[in-house]
C-alpha positions in Angstrom: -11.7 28.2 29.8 -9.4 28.2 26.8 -9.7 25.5 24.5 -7.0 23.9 22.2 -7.4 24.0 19.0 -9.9 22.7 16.5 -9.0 20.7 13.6 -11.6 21.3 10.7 -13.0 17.7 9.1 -11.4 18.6 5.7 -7.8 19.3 7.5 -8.4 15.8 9.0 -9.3 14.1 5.6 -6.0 16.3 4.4 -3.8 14.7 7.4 -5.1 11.4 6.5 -4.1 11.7 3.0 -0.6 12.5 4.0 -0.1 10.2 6.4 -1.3 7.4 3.7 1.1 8.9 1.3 4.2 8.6 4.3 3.2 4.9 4.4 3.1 4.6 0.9 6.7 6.0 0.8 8.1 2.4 1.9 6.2 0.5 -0.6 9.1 0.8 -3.2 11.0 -0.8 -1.0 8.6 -3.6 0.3 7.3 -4.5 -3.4 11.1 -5.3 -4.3 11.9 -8.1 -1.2 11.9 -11.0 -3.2 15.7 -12.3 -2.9 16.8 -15.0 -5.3 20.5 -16.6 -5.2 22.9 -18.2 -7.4 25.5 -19.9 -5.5 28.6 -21.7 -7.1 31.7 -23.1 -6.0 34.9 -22.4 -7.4 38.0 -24.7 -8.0 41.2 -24.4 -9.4 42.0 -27.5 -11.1 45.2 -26.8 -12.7 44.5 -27.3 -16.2 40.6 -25.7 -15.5 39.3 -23.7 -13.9 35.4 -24.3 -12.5 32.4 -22.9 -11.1 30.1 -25.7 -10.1 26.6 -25.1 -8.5 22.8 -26.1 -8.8 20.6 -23.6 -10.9 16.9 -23.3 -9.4 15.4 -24.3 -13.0 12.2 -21.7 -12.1 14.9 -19.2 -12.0 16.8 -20.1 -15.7 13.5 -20.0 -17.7 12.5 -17.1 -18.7 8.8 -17.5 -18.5 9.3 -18.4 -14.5 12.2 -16.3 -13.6 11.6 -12.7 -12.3 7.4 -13.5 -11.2 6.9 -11.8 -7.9 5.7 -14.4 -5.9 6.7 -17.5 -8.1 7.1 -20.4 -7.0 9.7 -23.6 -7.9 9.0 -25.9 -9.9 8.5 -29.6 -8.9 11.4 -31.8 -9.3 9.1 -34.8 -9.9 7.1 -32.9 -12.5 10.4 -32.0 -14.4 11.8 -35.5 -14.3 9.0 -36.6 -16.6 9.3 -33.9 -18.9 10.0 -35.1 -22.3 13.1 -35.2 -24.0 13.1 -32.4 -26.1 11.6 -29.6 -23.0 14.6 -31.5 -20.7 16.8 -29.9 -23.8 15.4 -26.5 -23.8 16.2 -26.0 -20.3 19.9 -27.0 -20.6 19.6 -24.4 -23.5 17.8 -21.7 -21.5 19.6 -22.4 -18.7 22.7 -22.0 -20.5 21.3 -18.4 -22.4 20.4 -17.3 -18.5 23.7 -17.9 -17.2 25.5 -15.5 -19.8 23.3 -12.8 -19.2 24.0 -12.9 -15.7 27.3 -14.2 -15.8 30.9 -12.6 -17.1 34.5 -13.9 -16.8 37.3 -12.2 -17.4 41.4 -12.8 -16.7 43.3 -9.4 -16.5 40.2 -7.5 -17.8 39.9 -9.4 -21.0 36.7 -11.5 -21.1 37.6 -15.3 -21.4 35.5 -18.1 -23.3 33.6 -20.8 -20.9 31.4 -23.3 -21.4 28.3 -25.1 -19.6 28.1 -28.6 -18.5 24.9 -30.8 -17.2 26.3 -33.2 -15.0 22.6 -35.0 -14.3 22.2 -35.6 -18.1 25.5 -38.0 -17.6 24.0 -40.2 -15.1 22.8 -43.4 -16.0 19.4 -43.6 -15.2 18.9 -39.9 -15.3 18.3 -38.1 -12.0 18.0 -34.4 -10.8 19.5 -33.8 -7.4 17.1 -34.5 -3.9 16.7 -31.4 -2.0 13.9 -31.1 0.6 10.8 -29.7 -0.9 10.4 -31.4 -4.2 12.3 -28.1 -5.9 13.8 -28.7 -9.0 17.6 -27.5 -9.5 20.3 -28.4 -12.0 23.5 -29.4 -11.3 25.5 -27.1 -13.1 29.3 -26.9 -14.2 31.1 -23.6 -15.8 34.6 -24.7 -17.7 37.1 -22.3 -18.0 40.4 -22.9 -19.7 43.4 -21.4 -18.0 44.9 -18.3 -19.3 48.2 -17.8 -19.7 50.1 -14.5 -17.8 49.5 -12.6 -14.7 46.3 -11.2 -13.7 42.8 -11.6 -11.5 40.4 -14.4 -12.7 37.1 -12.4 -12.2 33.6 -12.9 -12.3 31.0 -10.0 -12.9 27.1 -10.3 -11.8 24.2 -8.9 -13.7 21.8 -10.2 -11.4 18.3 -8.1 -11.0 17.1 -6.1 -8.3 18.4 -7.4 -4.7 19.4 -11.2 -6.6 22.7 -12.5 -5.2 25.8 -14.4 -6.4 27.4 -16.5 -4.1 30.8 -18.1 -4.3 32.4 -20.8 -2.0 36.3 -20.8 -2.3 38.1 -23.8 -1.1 41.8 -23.2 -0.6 42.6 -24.7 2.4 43.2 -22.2 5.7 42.2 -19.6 3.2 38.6 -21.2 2.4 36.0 -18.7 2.8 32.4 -17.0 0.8 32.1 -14.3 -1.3 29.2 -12.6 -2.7 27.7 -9.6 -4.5 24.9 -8.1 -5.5 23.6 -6.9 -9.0 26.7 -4.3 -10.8 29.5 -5.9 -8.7 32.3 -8.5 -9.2 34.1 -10.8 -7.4 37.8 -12.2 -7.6 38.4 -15.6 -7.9 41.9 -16.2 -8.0 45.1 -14.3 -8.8 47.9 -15.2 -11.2 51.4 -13.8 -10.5 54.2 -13.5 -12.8 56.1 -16.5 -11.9 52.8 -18.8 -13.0 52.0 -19.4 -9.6 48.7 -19.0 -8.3 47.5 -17.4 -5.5 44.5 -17.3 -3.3 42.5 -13.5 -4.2 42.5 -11.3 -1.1 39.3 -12.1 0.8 37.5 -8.9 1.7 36.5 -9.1 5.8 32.6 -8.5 4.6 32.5 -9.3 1.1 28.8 -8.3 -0.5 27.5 -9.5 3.0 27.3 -5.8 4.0 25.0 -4.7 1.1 23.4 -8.1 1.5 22.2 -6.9 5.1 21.4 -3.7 3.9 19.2 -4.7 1.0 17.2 -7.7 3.7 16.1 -4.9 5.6 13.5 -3.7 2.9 11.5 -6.8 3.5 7.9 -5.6 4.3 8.0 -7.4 7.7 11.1 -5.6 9.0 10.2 -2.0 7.4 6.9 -1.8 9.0 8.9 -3.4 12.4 10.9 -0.3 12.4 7.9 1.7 11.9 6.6 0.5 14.6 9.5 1.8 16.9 9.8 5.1 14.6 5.8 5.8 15.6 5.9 6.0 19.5 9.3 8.6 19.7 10.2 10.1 16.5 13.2 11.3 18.1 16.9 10.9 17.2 18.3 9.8 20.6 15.6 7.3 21.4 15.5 5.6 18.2 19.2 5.2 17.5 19.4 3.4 21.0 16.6 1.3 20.1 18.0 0.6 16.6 21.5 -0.4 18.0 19.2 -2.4 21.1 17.7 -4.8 18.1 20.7 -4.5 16.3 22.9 -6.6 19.4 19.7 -8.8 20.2 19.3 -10.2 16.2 23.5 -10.4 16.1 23.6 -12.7 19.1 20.8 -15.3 18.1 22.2 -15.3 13.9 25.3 -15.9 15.4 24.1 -18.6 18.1 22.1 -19.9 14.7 24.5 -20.0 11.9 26.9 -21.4 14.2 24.6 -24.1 14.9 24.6 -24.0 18.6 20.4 -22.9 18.3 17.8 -24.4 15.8 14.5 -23.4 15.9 12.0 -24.1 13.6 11.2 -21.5 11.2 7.8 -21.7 10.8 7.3 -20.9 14.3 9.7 -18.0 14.1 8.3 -16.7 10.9 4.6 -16.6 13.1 6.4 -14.9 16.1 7.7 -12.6 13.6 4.2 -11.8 12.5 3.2 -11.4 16.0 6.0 -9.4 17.4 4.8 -6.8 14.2 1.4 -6.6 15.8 2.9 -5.9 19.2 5.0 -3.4 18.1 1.6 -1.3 17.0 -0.5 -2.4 19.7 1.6 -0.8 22.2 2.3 2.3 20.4 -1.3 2.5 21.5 -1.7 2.6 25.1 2.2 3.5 26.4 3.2 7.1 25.4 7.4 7.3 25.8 10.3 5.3 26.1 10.3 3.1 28.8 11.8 -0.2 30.1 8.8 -2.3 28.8 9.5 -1.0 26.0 13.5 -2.1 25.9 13.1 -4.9 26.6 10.4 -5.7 24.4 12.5 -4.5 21.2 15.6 -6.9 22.4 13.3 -9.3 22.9 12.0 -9.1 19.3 15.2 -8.1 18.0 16.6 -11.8 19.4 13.7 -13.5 17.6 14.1 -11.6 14.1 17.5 -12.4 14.5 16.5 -16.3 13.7 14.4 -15.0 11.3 18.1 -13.4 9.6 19.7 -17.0 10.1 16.8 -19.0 8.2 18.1 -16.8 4.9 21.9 -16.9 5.8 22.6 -20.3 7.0 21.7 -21.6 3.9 23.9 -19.1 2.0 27.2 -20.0 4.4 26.2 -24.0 4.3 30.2 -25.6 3.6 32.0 -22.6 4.5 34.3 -23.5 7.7 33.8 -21.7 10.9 36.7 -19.6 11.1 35.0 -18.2 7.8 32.1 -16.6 9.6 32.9 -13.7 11.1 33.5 -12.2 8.3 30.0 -12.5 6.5 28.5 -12.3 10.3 29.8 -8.9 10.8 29.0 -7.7 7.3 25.7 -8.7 7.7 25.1 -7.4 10.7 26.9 -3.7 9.6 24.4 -4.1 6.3 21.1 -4.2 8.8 22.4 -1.6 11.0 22.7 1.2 8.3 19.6 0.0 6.5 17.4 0.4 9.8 19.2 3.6 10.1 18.5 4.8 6.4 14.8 3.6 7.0 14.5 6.2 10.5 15.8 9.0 7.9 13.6 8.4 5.7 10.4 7.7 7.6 11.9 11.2 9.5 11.8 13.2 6.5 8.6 12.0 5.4 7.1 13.0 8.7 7.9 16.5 8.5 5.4 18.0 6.7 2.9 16.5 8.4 4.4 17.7 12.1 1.7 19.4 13.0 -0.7 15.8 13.1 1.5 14.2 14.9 -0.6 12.0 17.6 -2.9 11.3 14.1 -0.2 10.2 12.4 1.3 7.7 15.7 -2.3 6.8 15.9 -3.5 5.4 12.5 0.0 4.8 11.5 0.4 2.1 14.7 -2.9 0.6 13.6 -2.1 0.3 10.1 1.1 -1.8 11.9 -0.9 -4.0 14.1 -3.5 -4.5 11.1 -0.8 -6.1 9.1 0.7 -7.9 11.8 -2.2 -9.4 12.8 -2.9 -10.6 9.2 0.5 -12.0 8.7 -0.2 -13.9 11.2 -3.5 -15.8 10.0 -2.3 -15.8 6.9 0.7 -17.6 7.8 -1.3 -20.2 10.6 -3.9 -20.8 8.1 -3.2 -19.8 4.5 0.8 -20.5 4.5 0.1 -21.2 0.4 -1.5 -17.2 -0.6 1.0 -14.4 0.9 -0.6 -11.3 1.0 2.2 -8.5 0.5 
């Protein structure tokens, strides 16, 4: 009887090591998921011009900013700073903001200056916010220029570290953002004097914002997951675009308000669904309904997961102002999972001939991880592990 073929043990070793190196491929991207914000509001005052916010102070000092994994500081702790630390951090906060921060009016860099609102208050205060986290409120002055032109602001932000701005102008209220190398326009002059709301772009930064979410450990090794059982074209593009629908309905349902869940629970679901995704891979062999429905299932839930990081960035912008960053979003994902499947495609061609190996160990790499997410965040919320 003829048999198939043998693999020798050192071919095996050999497949092993290559299949640890397609895995390791992703890690790039997984190490660099720490997503910072600095989110402003802009008004046009007539005689100045402002971007008011509240500055995380972890994230203005530079012995805090830029730690993978760091945490905020306390607000309670800072309050009792003494004077002379309370003045450093208006001046570090201050020295933080220009590096990241450049204004210009008709492409000629304009002068502004930082205020400390808190530091005016009588007694001294920092502002509440849930979580004992210490921020800053924050104002940047800008005098008018005189002429035509676009009031611009440019971000120097690191890695996948976002600026946010909130525009109120009546009907035309709406959020902007970028990520690190891009700008954004504020307002624009004409020649008359008048000013006049910027054109809003329909997605803003929201689409590279999407994009760049995707390369969160979780979601990568999530589209692993569905990469592993059929590494082929047809059936993963319909199950990228299935999770893609189910995550768009429940962030829309969630920014809009109309569903709250708690995010802790979501974030263990999350965890779960990860551990699922490589479980299976184990014991069904093709694409079948199960499976469908399983990845809108868990493409609904990791769709609240999306809304826990975008409500927050949308809080104050009026509804008729959400499609915009919805869609973007939503485009951003799509493209990323779809740049992820190339990849992971790529990276699997050398090692075609170990295929079932590499579905095999890869899927219980996947359900190793999810599985420890998931005690690490019922029982060790405090000490993340990737």
């Amino acid at each position: 009887m003829r048999r198939g073929p043998k693999h020798s043990p050192t071919r095996m070793i050999f497949a092993r090591f290559l299949m640890g190196m397609f895995f390791l491929g992703f890690l790039p991207m997984v190490q660099a998921h720490q997503v910072a914000s600095v989110e402003l509001e802009f008004q046009d005052l007539g005689e100045q011009w402002r971007l008011v916010g509240e500055m995380d102070i972890a994230y203005m000092l530079p012995e805090t900013r830029g730690v993978p994994g760091g945490l905020p500081l306390s607000r309670e702790a800072v309050m009792k700073y003494p004077p002379e630390e309370m003045a450093r951090i208006r001046v570090e906060t201050d020295a933080t903001l220009r590096k990241l921060l450049r204004i210009t009016f008709a492409d000629e860099e304009v002068d502004w200056k930082t205020e400390f609102p808190d530091f005016e208050r009588e007694p001294f205060e920092l502002p509440e916010e849930a979580g004992d986290i210490a921020l800053m409120s924050t104002r940047i002055v800008i005098a008018p220029v005189a002429g035509a032109g676009e009031l611009r602001v440019h971000w120097a932000g690191e890695q996948e570290t976002e600026l946010i701005i909130l525009i109120e102008e009546g009907e035309n209220s709406g959020v902007i953002s970028t990520l690190p190398g891009g700008s954004l326009v504020l307002l624009k002059r004409l020649e008359s004097g008048r000013s006049t709301p910027a054109p809003k772009p329909v997605m803003g930064g929201w689409l590279q914002l999407g994009f760049h979410h995707v390369m969160g450990a979780d979601h990568i090794l999530f589209i692993l997951g569905i990469f592993l059982l059929a590494p082929r074209w047809r059936e993963l593009v319909r199950q990228s675009l299935l999770f893609t629908l189910a995550h768009s309905i429940t962030l829309g349902l969630a920014v809009f308000g109309w569903v709250t869940v708690p995010s802790l629970w979501v974030e263990h679901l999350i965890a779960l669904s990860i551990a699922w995704i490589g479980i299976e891979n184990l014991w069904i062999r093709k694409i079948c309904r199960q499976r469908l429905i399983f990845v809108f299932g868990f493409g609904l839930l990791h769709g609240l997961g999306f809304a826990s990081v975008l409500k927050a960035k949308l809080e104050g912008v009026p509804r008729d102002g959400l499609l915009g960053p919805l869609l973007g979003f939503n485009v951003g994902v799509e493209l990323a999972q779809i740049g992820v499947l190339g990849l992971a495609w790529i990276l699997l061609w050398p090692l075609r001939g170990y295929l079932k190996q590499v579905q095999k160990y890869g899927s219980i790499l996947i359900a190793v991880a999810g599985l420890a997410w998931l005690v690490q965040r019922l029982f060790f919320p405090g000490a993340p592990l990737f």
